[in-house]
C-alpha positions in Angstrom: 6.6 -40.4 -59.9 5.6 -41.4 -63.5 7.2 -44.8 -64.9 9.4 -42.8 -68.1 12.4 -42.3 -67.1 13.3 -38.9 -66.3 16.5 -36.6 -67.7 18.7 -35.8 -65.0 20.2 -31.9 -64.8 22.8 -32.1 -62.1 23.9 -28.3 -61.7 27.0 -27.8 -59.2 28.8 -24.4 -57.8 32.5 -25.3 -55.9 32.2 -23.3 -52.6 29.1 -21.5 -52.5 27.6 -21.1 -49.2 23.9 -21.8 -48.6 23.8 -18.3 -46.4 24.8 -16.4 -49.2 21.8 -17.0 -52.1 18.4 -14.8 -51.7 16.6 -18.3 -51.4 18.0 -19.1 -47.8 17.5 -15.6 -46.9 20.3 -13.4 -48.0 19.2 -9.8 -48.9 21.7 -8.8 -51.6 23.1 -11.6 -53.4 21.0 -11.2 -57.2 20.4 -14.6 -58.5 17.4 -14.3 -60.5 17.9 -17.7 -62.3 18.0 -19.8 -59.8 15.6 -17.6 -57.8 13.4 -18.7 -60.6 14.0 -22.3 -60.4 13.6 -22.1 -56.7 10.0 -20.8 -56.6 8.9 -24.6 -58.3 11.5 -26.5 -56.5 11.9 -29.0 -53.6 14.1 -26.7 -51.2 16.5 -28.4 -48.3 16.9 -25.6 -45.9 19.4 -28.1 -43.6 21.9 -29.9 -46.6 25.0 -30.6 -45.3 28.3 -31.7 -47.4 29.9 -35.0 -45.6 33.4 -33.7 -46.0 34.1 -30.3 -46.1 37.1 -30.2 -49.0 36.5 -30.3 -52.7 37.7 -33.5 -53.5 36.5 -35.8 -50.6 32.6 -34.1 -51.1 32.7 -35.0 -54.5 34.1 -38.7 -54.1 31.2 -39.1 -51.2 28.4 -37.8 -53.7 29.0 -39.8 -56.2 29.3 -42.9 -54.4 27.0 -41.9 -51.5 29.8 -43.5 -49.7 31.8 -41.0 -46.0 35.3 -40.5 -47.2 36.6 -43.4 -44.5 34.9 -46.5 -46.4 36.8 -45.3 -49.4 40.0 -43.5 -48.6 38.9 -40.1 -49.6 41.0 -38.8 -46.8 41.7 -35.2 -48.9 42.5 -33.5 -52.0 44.8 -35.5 -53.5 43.3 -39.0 -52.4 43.1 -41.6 -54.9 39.5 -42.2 -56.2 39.1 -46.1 -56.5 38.1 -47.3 -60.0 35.9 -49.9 -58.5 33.7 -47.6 -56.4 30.4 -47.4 -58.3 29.1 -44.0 -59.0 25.8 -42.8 -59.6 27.3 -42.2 -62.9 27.8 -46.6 -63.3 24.5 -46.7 -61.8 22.5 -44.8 -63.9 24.5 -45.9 -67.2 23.6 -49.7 -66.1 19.9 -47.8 -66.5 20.8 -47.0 -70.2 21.3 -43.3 -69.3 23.8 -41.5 -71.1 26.2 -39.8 -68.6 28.2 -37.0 -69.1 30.6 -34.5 -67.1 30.8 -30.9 -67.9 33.8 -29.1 -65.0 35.0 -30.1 -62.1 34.8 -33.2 -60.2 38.2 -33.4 -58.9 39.3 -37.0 -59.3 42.5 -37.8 -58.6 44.5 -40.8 -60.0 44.8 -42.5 -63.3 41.2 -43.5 -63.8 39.2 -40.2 -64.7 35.4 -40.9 -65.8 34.5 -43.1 -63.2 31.1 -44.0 -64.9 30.9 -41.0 -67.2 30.3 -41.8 -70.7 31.6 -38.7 -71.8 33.7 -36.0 -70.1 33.6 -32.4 -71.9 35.8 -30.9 -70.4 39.6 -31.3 -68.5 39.4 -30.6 -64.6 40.4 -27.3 -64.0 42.6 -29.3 -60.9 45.5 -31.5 -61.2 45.1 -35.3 -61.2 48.0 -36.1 -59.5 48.6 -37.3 -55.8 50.6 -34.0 -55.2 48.0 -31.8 -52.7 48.3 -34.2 -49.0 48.7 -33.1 -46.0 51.4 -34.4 -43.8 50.2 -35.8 -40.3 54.0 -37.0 -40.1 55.1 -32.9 -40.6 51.7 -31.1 -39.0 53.8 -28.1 -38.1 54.8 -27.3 -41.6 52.6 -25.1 -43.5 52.0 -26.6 -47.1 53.4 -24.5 -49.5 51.0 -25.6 -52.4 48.1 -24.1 -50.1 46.7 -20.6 -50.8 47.2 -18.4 -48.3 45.1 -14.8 -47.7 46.3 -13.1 -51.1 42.8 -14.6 -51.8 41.5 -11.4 -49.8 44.3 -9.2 -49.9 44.2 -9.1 -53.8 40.4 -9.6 -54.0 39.0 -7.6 -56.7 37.7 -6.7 -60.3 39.4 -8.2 -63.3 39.2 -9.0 -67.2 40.3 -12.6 -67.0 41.3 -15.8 -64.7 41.9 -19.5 -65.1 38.5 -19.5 -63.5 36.3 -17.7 -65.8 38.1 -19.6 -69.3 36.9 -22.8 -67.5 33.4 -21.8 -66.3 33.1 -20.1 -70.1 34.1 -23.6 -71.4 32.0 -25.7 -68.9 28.7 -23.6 -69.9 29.6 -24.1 -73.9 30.0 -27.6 -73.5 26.9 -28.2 -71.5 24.7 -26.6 -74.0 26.5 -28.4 -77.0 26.0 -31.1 -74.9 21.9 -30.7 -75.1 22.3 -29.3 -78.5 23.4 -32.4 -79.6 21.3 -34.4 -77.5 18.3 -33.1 -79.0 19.4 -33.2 -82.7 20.0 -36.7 -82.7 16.8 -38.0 -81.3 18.0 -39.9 -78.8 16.3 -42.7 -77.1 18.6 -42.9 -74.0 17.6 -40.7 -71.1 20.5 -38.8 -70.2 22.0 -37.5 -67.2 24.7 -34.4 -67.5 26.3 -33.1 -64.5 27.0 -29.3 -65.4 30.3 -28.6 -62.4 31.2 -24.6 -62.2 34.3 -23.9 -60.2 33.1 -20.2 -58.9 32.2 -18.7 -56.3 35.8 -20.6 -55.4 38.3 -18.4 -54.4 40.4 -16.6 -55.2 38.0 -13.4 -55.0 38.2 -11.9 -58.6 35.2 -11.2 -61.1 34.8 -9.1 -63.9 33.2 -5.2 -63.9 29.5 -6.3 -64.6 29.3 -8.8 -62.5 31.6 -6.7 -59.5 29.4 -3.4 -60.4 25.6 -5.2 -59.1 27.2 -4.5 -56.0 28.3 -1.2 -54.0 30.7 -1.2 -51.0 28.1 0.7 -48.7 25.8 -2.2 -49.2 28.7 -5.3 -48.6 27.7 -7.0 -45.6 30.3 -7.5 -43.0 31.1 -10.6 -40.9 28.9 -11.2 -37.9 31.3 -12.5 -35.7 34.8 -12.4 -34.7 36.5 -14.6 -32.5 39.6 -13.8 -30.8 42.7 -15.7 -31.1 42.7 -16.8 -27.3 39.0 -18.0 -27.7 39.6 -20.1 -31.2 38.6 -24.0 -30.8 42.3 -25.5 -31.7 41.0 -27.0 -34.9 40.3 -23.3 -36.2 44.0 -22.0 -35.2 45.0 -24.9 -37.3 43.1 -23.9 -40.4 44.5 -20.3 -39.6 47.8 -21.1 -39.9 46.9 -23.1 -42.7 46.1 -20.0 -44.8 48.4 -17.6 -43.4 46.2 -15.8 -41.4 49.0 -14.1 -39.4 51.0 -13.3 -41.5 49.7 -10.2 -42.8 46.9 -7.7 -41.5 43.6 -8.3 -43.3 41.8 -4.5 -43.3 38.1 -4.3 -43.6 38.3 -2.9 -46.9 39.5 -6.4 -47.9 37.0 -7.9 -46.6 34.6 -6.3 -48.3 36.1 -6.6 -51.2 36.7 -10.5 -51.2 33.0 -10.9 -50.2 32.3 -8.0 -52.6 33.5 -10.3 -55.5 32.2 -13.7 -54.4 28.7 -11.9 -54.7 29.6 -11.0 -58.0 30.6 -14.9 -58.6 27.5 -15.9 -57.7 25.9 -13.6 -59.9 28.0 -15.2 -62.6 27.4 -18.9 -61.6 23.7 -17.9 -61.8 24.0 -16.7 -65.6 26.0 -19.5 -66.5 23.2 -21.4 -64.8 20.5 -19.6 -66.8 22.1 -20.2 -69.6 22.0 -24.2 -69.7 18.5 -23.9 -68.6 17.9 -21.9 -71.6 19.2 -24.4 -73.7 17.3 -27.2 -71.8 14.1 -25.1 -72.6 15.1 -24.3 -76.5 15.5 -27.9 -77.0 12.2 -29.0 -75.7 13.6 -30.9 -72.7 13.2 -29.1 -70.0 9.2 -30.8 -69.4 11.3 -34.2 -68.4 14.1 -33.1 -67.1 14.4 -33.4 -62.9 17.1 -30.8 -62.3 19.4 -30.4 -59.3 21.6 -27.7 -58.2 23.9 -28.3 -55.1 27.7 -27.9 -54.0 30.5 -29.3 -52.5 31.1 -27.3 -49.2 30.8 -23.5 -48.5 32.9 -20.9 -47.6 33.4 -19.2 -44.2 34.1 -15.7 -45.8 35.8 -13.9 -42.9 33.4 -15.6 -40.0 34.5 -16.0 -36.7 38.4 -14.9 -38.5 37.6 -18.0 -40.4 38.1 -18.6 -45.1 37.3 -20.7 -47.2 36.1 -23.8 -46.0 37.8 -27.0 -44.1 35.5 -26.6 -40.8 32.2 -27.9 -39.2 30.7 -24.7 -38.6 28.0 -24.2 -40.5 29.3 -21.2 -43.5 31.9 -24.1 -44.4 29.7 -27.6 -44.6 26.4 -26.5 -45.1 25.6 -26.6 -49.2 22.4 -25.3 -51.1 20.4 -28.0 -52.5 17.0 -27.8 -54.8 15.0 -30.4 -57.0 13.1 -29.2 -59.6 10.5 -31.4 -61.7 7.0 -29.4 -60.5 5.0 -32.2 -62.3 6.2 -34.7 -59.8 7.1 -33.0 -56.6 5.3 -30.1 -55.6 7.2 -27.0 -54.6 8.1 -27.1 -50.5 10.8 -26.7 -48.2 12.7 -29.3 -46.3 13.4 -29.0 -42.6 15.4 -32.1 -41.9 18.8 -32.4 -42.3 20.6 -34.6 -45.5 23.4 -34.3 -47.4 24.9 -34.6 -51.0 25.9 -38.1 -49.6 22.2 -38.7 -50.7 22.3 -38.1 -54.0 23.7 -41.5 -55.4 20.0 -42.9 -53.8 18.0 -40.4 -55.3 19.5 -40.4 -58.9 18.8 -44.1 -58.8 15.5 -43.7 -57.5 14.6 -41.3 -60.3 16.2 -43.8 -62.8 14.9 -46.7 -61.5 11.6 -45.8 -60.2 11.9 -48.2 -57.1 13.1 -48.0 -53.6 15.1 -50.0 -51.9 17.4 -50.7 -54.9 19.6 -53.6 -55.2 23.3 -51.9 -55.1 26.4 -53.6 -55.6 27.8 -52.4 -52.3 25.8 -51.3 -49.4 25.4 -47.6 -49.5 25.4 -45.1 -46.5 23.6 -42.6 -48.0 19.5 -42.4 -48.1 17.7 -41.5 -50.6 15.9 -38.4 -50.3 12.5 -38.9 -52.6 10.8 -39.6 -49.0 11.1 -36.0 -48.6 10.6 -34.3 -52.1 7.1 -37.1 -51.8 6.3 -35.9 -48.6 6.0 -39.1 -47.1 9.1 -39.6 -44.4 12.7 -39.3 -44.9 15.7 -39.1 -42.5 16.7 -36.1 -40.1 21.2 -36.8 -40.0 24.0 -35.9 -41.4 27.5 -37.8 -40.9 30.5 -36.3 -41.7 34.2 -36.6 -41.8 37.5 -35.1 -42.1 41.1 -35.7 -42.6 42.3 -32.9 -44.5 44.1 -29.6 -44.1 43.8 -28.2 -40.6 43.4 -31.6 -38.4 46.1 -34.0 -37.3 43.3 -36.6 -36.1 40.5 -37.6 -37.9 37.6 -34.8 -37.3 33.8 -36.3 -37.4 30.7 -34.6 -37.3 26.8 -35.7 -36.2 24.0 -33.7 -37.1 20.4 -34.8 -35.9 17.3 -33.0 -34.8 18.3 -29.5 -33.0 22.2 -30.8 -32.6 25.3 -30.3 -34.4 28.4 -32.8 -32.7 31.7 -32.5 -33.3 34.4 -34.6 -31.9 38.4 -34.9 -32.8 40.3 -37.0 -30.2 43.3 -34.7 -30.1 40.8 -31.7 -29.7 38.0 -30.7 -26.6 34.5 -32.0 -27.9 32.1 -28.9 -29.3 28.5 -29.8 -29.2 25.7 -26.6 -30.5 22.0 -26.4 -30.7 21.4 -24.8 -33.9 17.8 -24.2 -33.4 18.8 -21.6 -30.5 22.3 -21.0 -31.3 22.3 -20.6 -35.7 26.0 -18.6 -35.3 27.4 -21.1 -32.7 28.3 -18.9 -30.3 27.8 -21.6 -27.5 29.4 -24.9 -27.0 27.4 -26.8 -24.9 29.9 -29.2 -24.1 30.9 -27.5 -20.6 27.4 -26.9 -19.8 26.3 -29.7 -17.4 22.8 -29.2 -18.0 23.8 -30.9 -21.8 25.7 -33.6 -19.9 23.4 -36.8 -20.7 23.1 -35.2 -25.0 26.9 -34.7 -24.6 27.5 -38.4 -23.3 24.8 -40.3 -25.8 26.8 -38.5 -29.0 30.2 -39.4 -27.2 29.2 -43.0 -27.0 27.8 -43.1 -30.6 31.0 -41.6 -32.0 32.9 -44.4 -30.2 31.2 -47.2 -31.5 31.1 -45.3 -35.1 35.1 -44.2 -35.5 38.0 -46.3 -34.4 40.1 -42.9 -34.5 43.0 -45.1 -33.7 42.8 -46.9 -36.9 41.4 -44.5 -38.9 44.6 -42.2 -38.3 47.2 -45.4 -39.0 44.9 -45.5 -42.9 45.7 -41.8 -42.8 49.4 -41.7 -42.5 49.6 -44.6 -44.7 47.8 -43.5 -47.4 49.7 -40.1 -47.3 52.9 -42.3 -46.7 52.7 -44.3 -49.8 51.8 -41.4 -51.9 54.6 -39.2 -51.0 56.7 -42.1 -52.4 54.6 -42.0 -55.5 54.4 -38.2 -56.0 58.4 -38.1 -55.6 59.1 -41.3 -58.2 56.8 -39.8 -60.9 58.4 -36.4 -60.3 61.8 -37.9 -61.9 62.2 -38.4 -65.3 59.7 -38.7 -67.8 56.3 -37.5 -66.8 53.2 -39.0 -67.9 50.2 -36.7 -66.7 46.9 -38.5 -65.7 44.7 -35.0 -66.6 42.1 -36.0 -68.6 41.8 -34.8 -72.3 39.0 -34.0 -74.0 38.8 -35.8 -77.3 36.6 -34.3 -80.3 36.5 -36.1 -83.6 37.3 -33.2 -85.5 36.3 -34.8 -88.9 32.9 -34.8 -88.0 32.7 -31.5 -87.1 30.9 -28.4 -89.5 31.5 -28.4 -92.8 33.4 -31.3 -94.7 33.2 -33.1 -97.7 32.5 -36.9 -96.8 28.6 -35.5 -96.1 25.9 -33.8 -98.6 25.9 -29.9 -97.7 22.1 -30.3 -97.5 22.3 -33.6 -95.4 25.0 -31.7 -93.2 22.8 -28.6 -93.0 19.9 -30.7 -92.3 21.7 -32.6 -89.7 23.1 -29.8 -87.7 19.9 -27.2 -87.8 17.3 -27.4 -84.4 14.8 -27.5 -84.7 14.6 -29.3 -88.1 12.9 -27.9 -91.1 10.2 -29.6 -93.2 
């Protein structure tokens, strides 16, 4: 790598499944943007969220930390204000950092390293959206459900699109004003989309680059009587039962997350315009990854909360052809690594000294092409479990073990769909005993399910106290200083003009 310090481009999509973009393969899906970006970029063919739920992913890659170490048990966990980000690490670096969208943090404290923060979160802040391993038999109520499919189709307008609109404007301001004020500081924006999330709904020209007769299908359907018991959970988590789901909704729902995609990738295309208008895109490292997929009607499966591979598999690129030459990456990682990386890039020096030891590893081994790791860890504690869930990913293997739950144990590289659970076949006995073992000495589930019911414990109490009386919301507001903004009088017109026009005239 060279010794300047790099800009850092961190572009995210919330629940886009690796499967379902043309550079892992798919046939259909038209993103010519990152299509683009792809054909120069580091590729990971084997990424792997650590937690398959928005909110715990995101708390793991920014602190490169598995959700046990730091209570990111589910969506409404508390994010710890002492947990250094790569956001803390690279502003120790003299980076500027900045948050355009989602990141999901829950609890009073809301940048978490970021300088500035462009946007609200298009999710509460609250500790309102637990799970209740005291109640598991209760649905939640705040959870969706299947209208997600049933109602899956065109439309003008969502929540969704006025905050991907808002995200993409405030990005490119963002760069705008980075390059008209000739900054010194390197700086390093994450740019957080919240499609292809359901629900399923896009607008005409994004619906219309696709045709029924050329929707793919799900592959594989799983009867009732043959689910794993941690997938009849997550069904009647989302209502599966409740109504029937006809093929023509199907089609429909994965009809429109196509077309989300398609939208993600112009919104994409769009900051990297701005990156290139501005003359920043020569040092600029940019990265495009997720938080978790989405199982889009596998195996009976939505959405995401699972091992299998549509839900925790995530896409993941690096771009900077001037130091990593364009390749793909066998091994398995995860977005764990990221913290490692960023401060790599920033820092220019591996190992770094960290103020806490960090679990994940960074991953410019791999985009050198000299080494890196082949393993992914992974935990849950979210919707759909009563225990904690834990996954082990190395070499050929995928583990999963739950202690209230029979263990599932696939080899990917002759099973992809994960048809087979090796776990009853004795000829896997000795593989199915050494991951046993190693889960053991890694998890105390015991313990880990007591934090659990704690945590979830002491924020019912909260959530029910600060639902009485007055309420003081800890959703982060965006804060412009309106008197510096176009035209006023405290400034020369021609100064102001001056000011404000990229690039500058003479």
């Amino acid at each position: 790598m060279t010794s300047k310090k790099p800009n850092i481009l961190f572009l995210m999509a919330d629940q886009m499944a690796a499967s379902a973009l043309s550079f892992y393969g798919h046939k259909l899906v038209k993103t010519p943007n990152l299509d683009a970006l792809a054909e120069e970029s580091v590729i990971f063919d084997s990424a792997y969220c650590n937690s398959p739920l928005c909110a715990p992913s995101r708390y793991v890659l920014m602190t490169g930390q598995l959700p046990a170490k730091i209570g990111a048990f589910d969506n409404a966990a508390d994010f710890p204000a002492d947990i250094p980000t790569f956001a803390h690490y690279l502003r120790k670096q003299n980076y500027q950092t900045a948050l355009s969208g989602k990141m999901h943090f829950c609890g009073p404290e809301q940048l978490h390293g970021f300088e500035d923060r462009l946007t609200t979160d298009i999710y509460p802040a609250d500790y309102g959206w637990f799970p209740n391993w005291d109640d598991p038999d209760t649905r939640p109520t705040w959870y969706h459900n299947m209208s997600s499919v049933t109602q899956a189709g065109p439309c003008v307008r969502t929540n969704q699109l006025d905050f991907d609109d808002e995200v993409t404007f405030q990005a490119k301001r963002y760069l705008h004003d980075y390059a008209r004020g000739n900054q010194e500081r390197p700086f390093c924006l994450t740019v957080s989309l919240t499609h292809p999330h359901d629900p399923y709904a896009i607008p005409e020209q994004y619906w219309n680059l696709y045709k029924d007769e050329d929707i793919d299908l799900p592959e594989i359907t799983i009867p009732k009587e043959e689910q794993d018991p941690h997938s009849l959970r997550l069904q009647d988590v989302f209502a599966f039962d409740e109504q029937p789901i006809t093929e023509p909704q199907i089609r429909n729902a994965r009809r429109a997350y196509y077309g989300a995609i398609s939208y993600v990738d112009e919104k994409i295309g769009e900051v990297l315009k701005s990156l290139k208008d501005c003359g920043l895109d020569e040092d600029t490292i940019i990265v495009f990854s997720g938080d978790h997929g989405d199982m889009l009607g596998e195996r009976n499966l939505w959405f995401k909360m699972s091992f299998f591979e549509n839900s925790v598999r995530v896409p993941m690129l690096v771009h900077s052809p001037k130091r990593f030459s364009a390749k793909r990456v066998k091994e398995s990682v995860s977005t764990m690594d990221l913290l490692p990386t960023f401060v790599d890039f920033a820092t220019n020096s591996t190992p770094h000294d960290y103020a806490m030891p960090i679990q994940g590893r960074s991953l410019v081994p791999h985009l050198e092409g000299t080494g890196g790791h082949d393993e992914v860890i992974a935990e849950y504690f979210g919707e759909g479990t009563i225990a904690p869930l834990f996954m082990i990913r190395r070499g050929d293997y995928k583990y999963i073990h739950c202690p209230k739950d029979p263990d599932q144990l696939f080899n990917l590289k002759d099973d992809p769909k994960e048809l087979h659970n090796l776990a009853g076949d004795s000829a896997y006995s000795a593989a199915l005993a050494e991951f046993k073992q190693e889960a053991l000495e890694r998890w105390d589930s015991n313990a880990l399910t007591e934090d659990v019911l704690v945590s979830q414990r002491r924020r019912r109490l909260v959530v029910s106290a600060l639902n009485r009386g007055k309420k003081k919301p800890w959703d982060h507001q965006p804060v412009f200083d309106s008197a510096e903004m176009y035209m006023r009088n405290h400034i020369d017109l021609d100064d102001l003009e001056a000011r404000s026009r990229f690039p500058k005239v003479d």
